[in-house]
C-alpha positions as CSV (number, residue, x, y, z in Angstrom):
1,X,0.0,0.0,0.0
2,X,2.9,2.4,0.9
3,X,4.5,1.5,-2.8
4,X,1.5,2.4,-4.1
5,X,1.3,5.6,-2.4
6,X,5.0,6.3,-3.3
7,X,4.4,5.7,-6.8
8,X,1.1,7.9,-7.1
9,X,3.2,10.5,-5.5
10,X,5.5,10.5,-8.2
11,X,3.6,10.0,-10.5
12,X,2.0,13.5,-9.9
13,X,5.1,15.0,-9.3
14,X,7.0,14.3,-12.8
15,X,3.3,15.4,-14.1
16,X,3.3,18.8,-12.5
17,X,6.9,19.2,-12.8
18,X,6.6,18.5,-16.7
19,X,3.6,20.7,-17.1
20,X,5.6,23.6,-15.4
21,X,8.3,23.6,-17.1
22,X,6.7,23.1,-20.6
23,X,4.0,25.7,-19.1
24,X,6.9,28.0,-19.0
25,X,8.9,27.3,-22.1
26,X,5.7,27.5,-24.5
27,X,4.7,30.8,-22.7
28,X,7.7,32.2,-23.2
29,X,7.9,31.5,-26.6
30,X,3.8,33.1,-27.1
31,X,4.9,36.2,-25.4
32,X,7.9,36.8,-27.6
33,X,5.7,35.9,-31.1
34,X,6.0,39.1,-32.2
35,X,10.1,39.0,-32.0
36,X,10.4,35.6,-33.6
37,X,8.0,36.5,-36.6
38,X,11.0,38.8,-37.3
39,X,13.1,36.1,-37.9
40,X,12.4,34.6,-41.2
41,X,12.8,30.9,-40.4
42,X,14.1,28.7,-43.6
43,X,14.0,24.8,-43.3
44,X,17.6,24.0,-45.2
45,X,16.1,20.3,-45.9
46,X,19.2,18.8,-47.6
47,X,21.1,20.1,-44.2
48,X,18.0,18.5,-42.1
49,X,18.6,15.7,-44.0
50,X,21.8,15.0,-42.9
51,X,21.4,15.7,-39.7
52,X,18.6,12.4,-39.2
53,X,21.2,10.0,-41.7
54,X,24.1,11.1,-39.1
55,X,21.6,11.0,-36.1
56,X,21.1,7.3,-37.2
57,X,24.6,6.7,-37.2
58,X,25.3,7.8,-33.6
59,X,22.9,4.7,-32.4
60,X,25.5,2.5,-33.6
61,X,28.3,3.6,-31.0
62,X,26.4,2.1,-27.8
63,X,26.0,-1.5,-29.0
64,X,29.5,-1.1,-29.6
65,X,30.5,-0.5,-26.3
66,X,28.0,-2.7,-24.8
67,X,29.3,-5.8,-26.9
68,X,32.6,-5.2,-25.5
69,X,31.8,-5.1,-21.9
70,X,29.7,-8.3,-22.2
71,X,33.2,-9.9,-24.0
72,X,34.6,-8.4,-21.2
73,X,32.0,-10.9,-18.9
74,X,33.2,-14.0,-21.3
75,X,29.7,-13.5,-22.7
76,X,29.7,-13.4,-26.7
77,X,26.4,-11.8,-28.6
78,X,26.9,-10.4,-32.5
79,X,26.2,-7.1,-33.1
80,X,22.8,-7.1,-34.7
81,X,21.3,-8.8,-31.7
82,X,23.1,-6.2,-29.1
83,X,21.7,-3.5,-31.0
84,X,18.3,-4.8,-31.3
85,X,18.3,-5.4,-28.0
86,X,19.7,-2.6,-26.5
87,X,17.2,-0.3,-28.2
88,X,14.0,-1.9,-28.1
89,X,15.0,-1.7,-24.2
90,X,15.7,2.0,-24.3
91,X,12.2,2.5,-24.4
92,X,11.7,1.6,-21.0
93,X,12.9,5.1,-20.2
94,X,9.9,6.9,-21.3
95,X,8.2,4.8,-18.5
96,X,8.4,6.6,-15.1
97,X,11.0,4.4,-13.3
98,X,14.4,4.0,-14.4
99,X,14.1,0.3,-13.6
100,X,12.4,-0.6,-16.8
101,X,15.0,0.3,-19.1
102,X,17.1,-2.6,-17.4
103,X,14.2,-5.2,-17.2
104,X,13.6,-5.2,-20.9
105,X,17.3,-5.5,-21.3
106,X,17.8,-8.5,-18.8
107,X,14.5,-10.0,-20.3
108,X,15.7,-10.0,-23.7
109,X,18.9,-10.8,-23.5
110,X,18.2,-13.6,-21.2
111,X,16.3,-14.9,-24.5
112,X,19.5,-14.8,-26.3
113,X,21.0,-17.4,-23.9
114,X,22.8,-14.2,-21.5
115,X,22.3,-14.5,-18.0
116,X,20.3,-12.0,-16.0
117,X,22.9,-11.1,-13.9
118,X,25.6,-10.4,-16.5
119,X,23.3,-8.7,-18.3
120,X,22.4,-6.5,-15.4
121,X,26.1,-5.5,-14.6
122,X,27.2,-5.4,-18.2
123,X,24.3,-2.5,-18.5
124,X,24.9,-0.9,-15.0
125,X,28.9,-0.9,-16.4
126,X,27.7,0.7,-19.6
127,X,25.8,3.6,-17.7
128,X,28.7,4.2,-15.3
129,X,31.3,4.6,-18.4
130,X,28.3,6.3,-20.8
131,X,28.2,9.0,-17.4
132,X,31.7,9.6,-17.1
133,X,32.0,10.2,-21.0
134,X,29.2,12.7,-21.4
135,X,31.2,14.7,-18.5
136,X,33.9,14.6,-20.7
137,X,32.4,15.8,-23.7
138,X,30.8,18.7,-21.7
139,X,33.8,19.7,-20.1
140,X,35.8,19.3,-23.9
141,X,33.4,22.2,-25.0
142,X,34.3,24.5,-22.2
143,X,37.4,24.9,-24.3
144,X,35.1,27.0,-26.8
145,X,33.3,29.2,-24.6
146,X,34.3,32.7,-25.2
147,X,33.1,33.9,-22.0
148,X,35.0,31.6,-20.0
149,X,38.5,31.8,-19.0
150,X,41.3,30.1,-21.2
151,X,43.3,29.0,-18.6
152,X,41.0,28.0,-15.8
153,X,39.1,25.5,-18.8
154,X,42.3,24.3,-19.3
155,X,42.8,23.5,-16.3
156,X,39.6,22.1,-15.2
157,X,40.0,20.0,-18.3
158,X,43.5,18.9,-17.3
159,X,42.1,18.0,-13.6
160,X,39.0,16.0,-14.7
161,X,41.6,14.2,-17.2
162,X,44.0,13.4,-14.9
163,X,41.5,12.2,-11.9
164,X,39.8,9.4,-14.1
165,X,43.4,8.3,-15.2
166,X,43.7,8.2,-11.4
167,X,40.4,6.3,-11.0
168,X,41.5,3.8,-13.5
169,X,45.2,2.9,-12.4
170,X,44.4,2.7,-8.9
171,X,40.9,0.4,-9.6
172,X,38.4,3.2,-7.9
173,X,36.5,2.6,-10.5
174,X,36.1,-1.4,-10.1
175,X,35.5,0.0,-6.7
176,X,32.9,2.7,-7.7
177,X,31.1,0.1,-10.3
178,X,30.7,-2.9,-7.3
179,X,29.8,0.3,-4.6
180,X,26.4,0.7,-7.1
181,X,26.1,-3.3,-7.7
182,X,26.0,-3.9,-4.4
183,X,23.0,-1.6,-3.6
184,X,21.4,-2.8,-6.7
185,X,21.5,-6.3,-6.3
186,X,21.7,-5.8,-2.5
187,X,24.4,-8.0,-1.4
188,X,28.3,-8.5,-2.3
189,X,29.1,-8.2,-5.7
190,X,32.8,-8.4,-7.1
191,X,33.4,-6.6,-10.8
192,X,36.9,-6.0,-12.6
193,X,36.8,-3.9,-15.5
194,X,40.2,-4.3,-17.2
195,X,41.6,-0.9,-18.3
196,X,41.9,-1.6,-22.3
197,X,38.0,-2.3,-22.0
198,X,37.2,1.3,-20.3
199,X,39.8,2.8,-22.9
200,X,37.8,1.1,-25.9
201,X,34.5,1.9,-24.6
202,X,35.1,5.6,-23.8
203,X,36.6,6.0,-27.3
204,X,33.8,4.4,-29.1
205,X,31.2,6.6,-27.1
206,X,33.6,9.9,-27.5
207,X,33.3,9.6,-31.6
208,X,29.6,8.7,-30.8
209,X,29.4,12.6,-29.1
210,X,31.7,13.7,-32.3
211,X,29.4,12.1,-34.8
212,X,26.2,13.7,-33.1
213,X,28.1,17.4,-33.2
214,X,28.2,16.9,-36.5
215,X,24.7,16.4,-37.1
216,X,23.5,18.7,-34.3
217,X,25.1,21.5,-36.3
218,X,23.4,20.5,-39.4
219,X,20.5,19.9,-37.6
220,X,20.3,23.3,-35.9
221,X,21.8,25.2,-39.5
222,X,19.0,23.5,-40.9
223,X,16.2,26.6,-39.7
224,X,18.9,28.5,-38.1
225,X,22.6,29.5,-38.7
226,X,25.4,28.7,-36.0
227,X,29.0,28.3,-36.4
228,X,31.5,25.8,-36.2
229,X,32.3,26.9,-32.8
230,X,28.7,27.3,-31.2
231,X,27.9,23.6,-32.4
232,X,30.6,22.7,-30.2
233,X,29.7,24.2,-27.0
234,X,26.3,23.6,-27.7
235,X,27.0,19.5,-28.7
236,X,28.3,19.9,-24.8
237,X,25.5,21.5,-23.7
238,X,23.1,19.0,-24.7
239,X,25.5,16.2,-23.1
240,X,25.4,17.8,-19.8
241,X,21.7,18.2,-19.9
242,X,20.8,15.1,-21.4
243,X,22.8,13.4,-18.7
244,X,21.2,15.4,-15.8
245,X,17.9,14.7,-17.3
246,X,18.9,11.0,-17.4
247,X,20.0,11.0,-13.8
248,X,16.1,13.0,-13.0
249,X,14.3,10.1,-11.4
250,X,11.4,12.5,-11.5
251,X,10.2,12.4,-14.9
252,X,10.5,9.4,-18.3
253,X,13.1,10.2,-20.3
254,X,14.6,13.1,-18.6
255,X,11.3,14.9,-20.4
256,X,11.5,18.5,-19.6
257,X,14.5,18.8,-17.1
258,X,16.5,18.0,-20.4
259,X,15.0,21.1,-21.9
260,X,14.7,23.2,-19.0
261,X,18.2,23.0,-18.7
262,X,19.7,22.7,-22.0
263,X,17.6,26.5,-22.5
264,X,19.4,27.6,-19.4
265,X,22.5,27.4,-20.7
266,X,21.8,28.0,-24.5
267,X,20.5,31.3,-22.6
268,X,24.3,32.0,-22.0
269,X,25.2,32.6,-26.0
270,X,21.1,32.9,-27.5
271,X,18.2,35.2,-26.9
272,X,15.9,33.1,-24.8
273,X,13.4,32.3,-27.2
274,X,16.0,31.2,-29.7
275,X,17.5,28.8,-27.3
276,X,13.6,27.6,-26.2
277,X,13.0,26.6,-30.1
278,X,16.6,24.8,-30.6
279,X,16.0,22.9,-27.3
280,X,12.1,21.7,-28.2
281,X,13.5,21.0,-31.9
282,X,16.3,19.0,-31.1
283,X,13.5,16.6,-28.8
284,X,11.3,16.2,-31.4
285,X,14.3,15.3,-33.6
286,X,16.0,12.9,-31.2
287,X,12.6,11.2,-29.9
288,X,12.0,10.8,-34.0
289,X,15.6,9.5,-34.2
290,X,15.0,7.1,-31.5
291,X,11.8,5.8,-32.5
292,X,12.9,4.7,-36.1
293,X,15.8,3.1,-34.3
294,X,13.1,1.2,-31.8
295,X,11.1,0.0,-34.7
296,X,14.0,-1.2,-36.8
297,X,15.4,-3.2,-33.8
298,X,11.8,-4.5,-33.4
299,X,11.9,-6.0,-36.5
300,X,15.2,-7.8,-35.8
301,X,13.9,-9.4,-32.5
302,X,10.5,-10.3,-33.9
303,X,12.2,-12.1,-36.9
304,X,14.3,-14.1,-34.7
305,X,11.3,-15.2,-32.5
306,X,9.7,-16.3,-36.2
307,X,13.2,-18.4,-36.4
308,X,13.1,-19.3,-33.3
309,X,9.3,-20.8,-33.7
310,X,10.0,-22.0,-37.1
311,X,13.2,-24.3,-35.2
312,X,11.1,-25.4,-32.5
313,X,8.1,-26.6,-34.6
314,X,10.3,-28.5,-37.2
315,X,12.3,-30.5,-34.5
């Protein structure tokens, strides 16, 4: 009954806080109208274009990475089931909860002869190193903002460099990774990551963040202009707001904290309206993205429960 209670509770608290936040953004945007029907918006479609063939290419990144932590587990799955798999599951986040995301994971993986638990910390692994990457690519774009110091970005840059070298060679992170296992799975869990794995999987996710630059410049130079520059601090913007968005156990998918603050800090270098459209744009574009992704990987698991069928009936 308490449950219950809990999860009504929060239930009508990601509600409200979704509705206030989109309450402001969309009122914002009505009482600047007459402003933005000054600016003569052109959709660029060859430029939109390519930004949704790149966006698609940045899903291939995290099965990737995945794949090698499970080899890293001695557990073995080709890359068309991992990626099937891994985002058919991802929409489990637009479910209030972040536990669904996992479940659908375990539960389909599990059907591709990988045990639950491995599947569990392979994905908690995954988060941890996906976390710790996004950081980095936010605090790569400081390098690019104007308004902030050379030096002390360089420095900051330097001392977030240098402490998850530190993390790595003296195993805090094995230590960090079996700290969140243990309170997952609630009781002693032991977990070594071997460094070349980490190494791989930060790299693959870091040209995942590079690839989606790419197309978030095209993307947003599609209805209006940025430079080379912008799309840089801005890519990093989007990390650090899509990651505290993720981390939001208050609403699905990060919906509206994501855009709350991703506006707060496109604030910093657009007029507030501006940064209000290029936040609820790059959503719609994204949730599009993933979707198309979704049903693709559908398709994949579907036909290999029609094998699977096909197998048991003829035997």
């Amino acid at each position: 009954m308490k449950n219950h209670r809990k999860s009504l509770v929060r239930k009508i608290i990601s509600i409200i806080v979704v509705v206030a936040i989109f309450y402001f953004l969309l009122g914002t945007l009505f009482a600047n109208y007459q402003k933005l029907s000054e600016h003569r918006f052109e959709i660029v479609y060859s430029r939109l274009i390519i930004s949704f063939v790149l966006l698609l290419f940045v899903f291939l990144f995290n099965p990737l990475a995945w794949v090698r932590i499970l080899n890293e587990m001695k557990e073995e799955m080709d890359f068309q089931k991992a990626f099937s798999i891994f985002y058919v599951s991802q929409l489990g986040k637009y479910v209030p909860g972040k536990v669904w995301t996992y479940i659908g994971q375990v539960y389909l993986a599990e059907r591709e002869g990988i045990p639950k638990e491995r599947t569990l910390i392979s994905s908690v692994l995954f988060q941890l190193i996906s976390g710790v990457t996004t950081v980095y690519a936010f605090v790569i774009s400081l390098l690019f903002w104007e308004k902030l110091s050379l030096a002390l970005t360089i420095l900051a840059f330097l001392c977030f460099s240098v402490s998850c070298l530190i993390l790595l060679r003296l195993g805090l992170l094995d230590w960090m990774i079996n700290l969140v296992l243990n309170r997952l799975l609630r009781r002693k869990t032991v977990v070594k990551i071997g460094a070349n794995t980490v190494i791989y999987a930060v790299s693959v996710l870091m040209l995942s963040w590079m690839t989606y630059g790419v197309a978030y410049y095209h993307f947003v130079n599609s209805f209006y202009p940025i430079d080379v520059i912008s799309s840089v601090s801005f890519t990093g913007i989007y990390a650090i707001s899509w990651l505290i968005g993720y981390l939001s156990f208050i609403t699905p998918g990060g919906l509206g904290i994501r855009e709350g603050v991703q506006v707060y800090l496109l604030n910093l270098f657009l007029p507030l309206p501006i940064s209000i459209i290029i936040s609820l744009a790059c959503r719609i574009w994204l949730t599009v993205g993933e979707i198309s992704v979704a049903l693709i990987s559908l398709v994949f698991v579907m036909k290999r429960q029609q094998m699977r069928t096909t197998e048991r009936n003829i035997s």
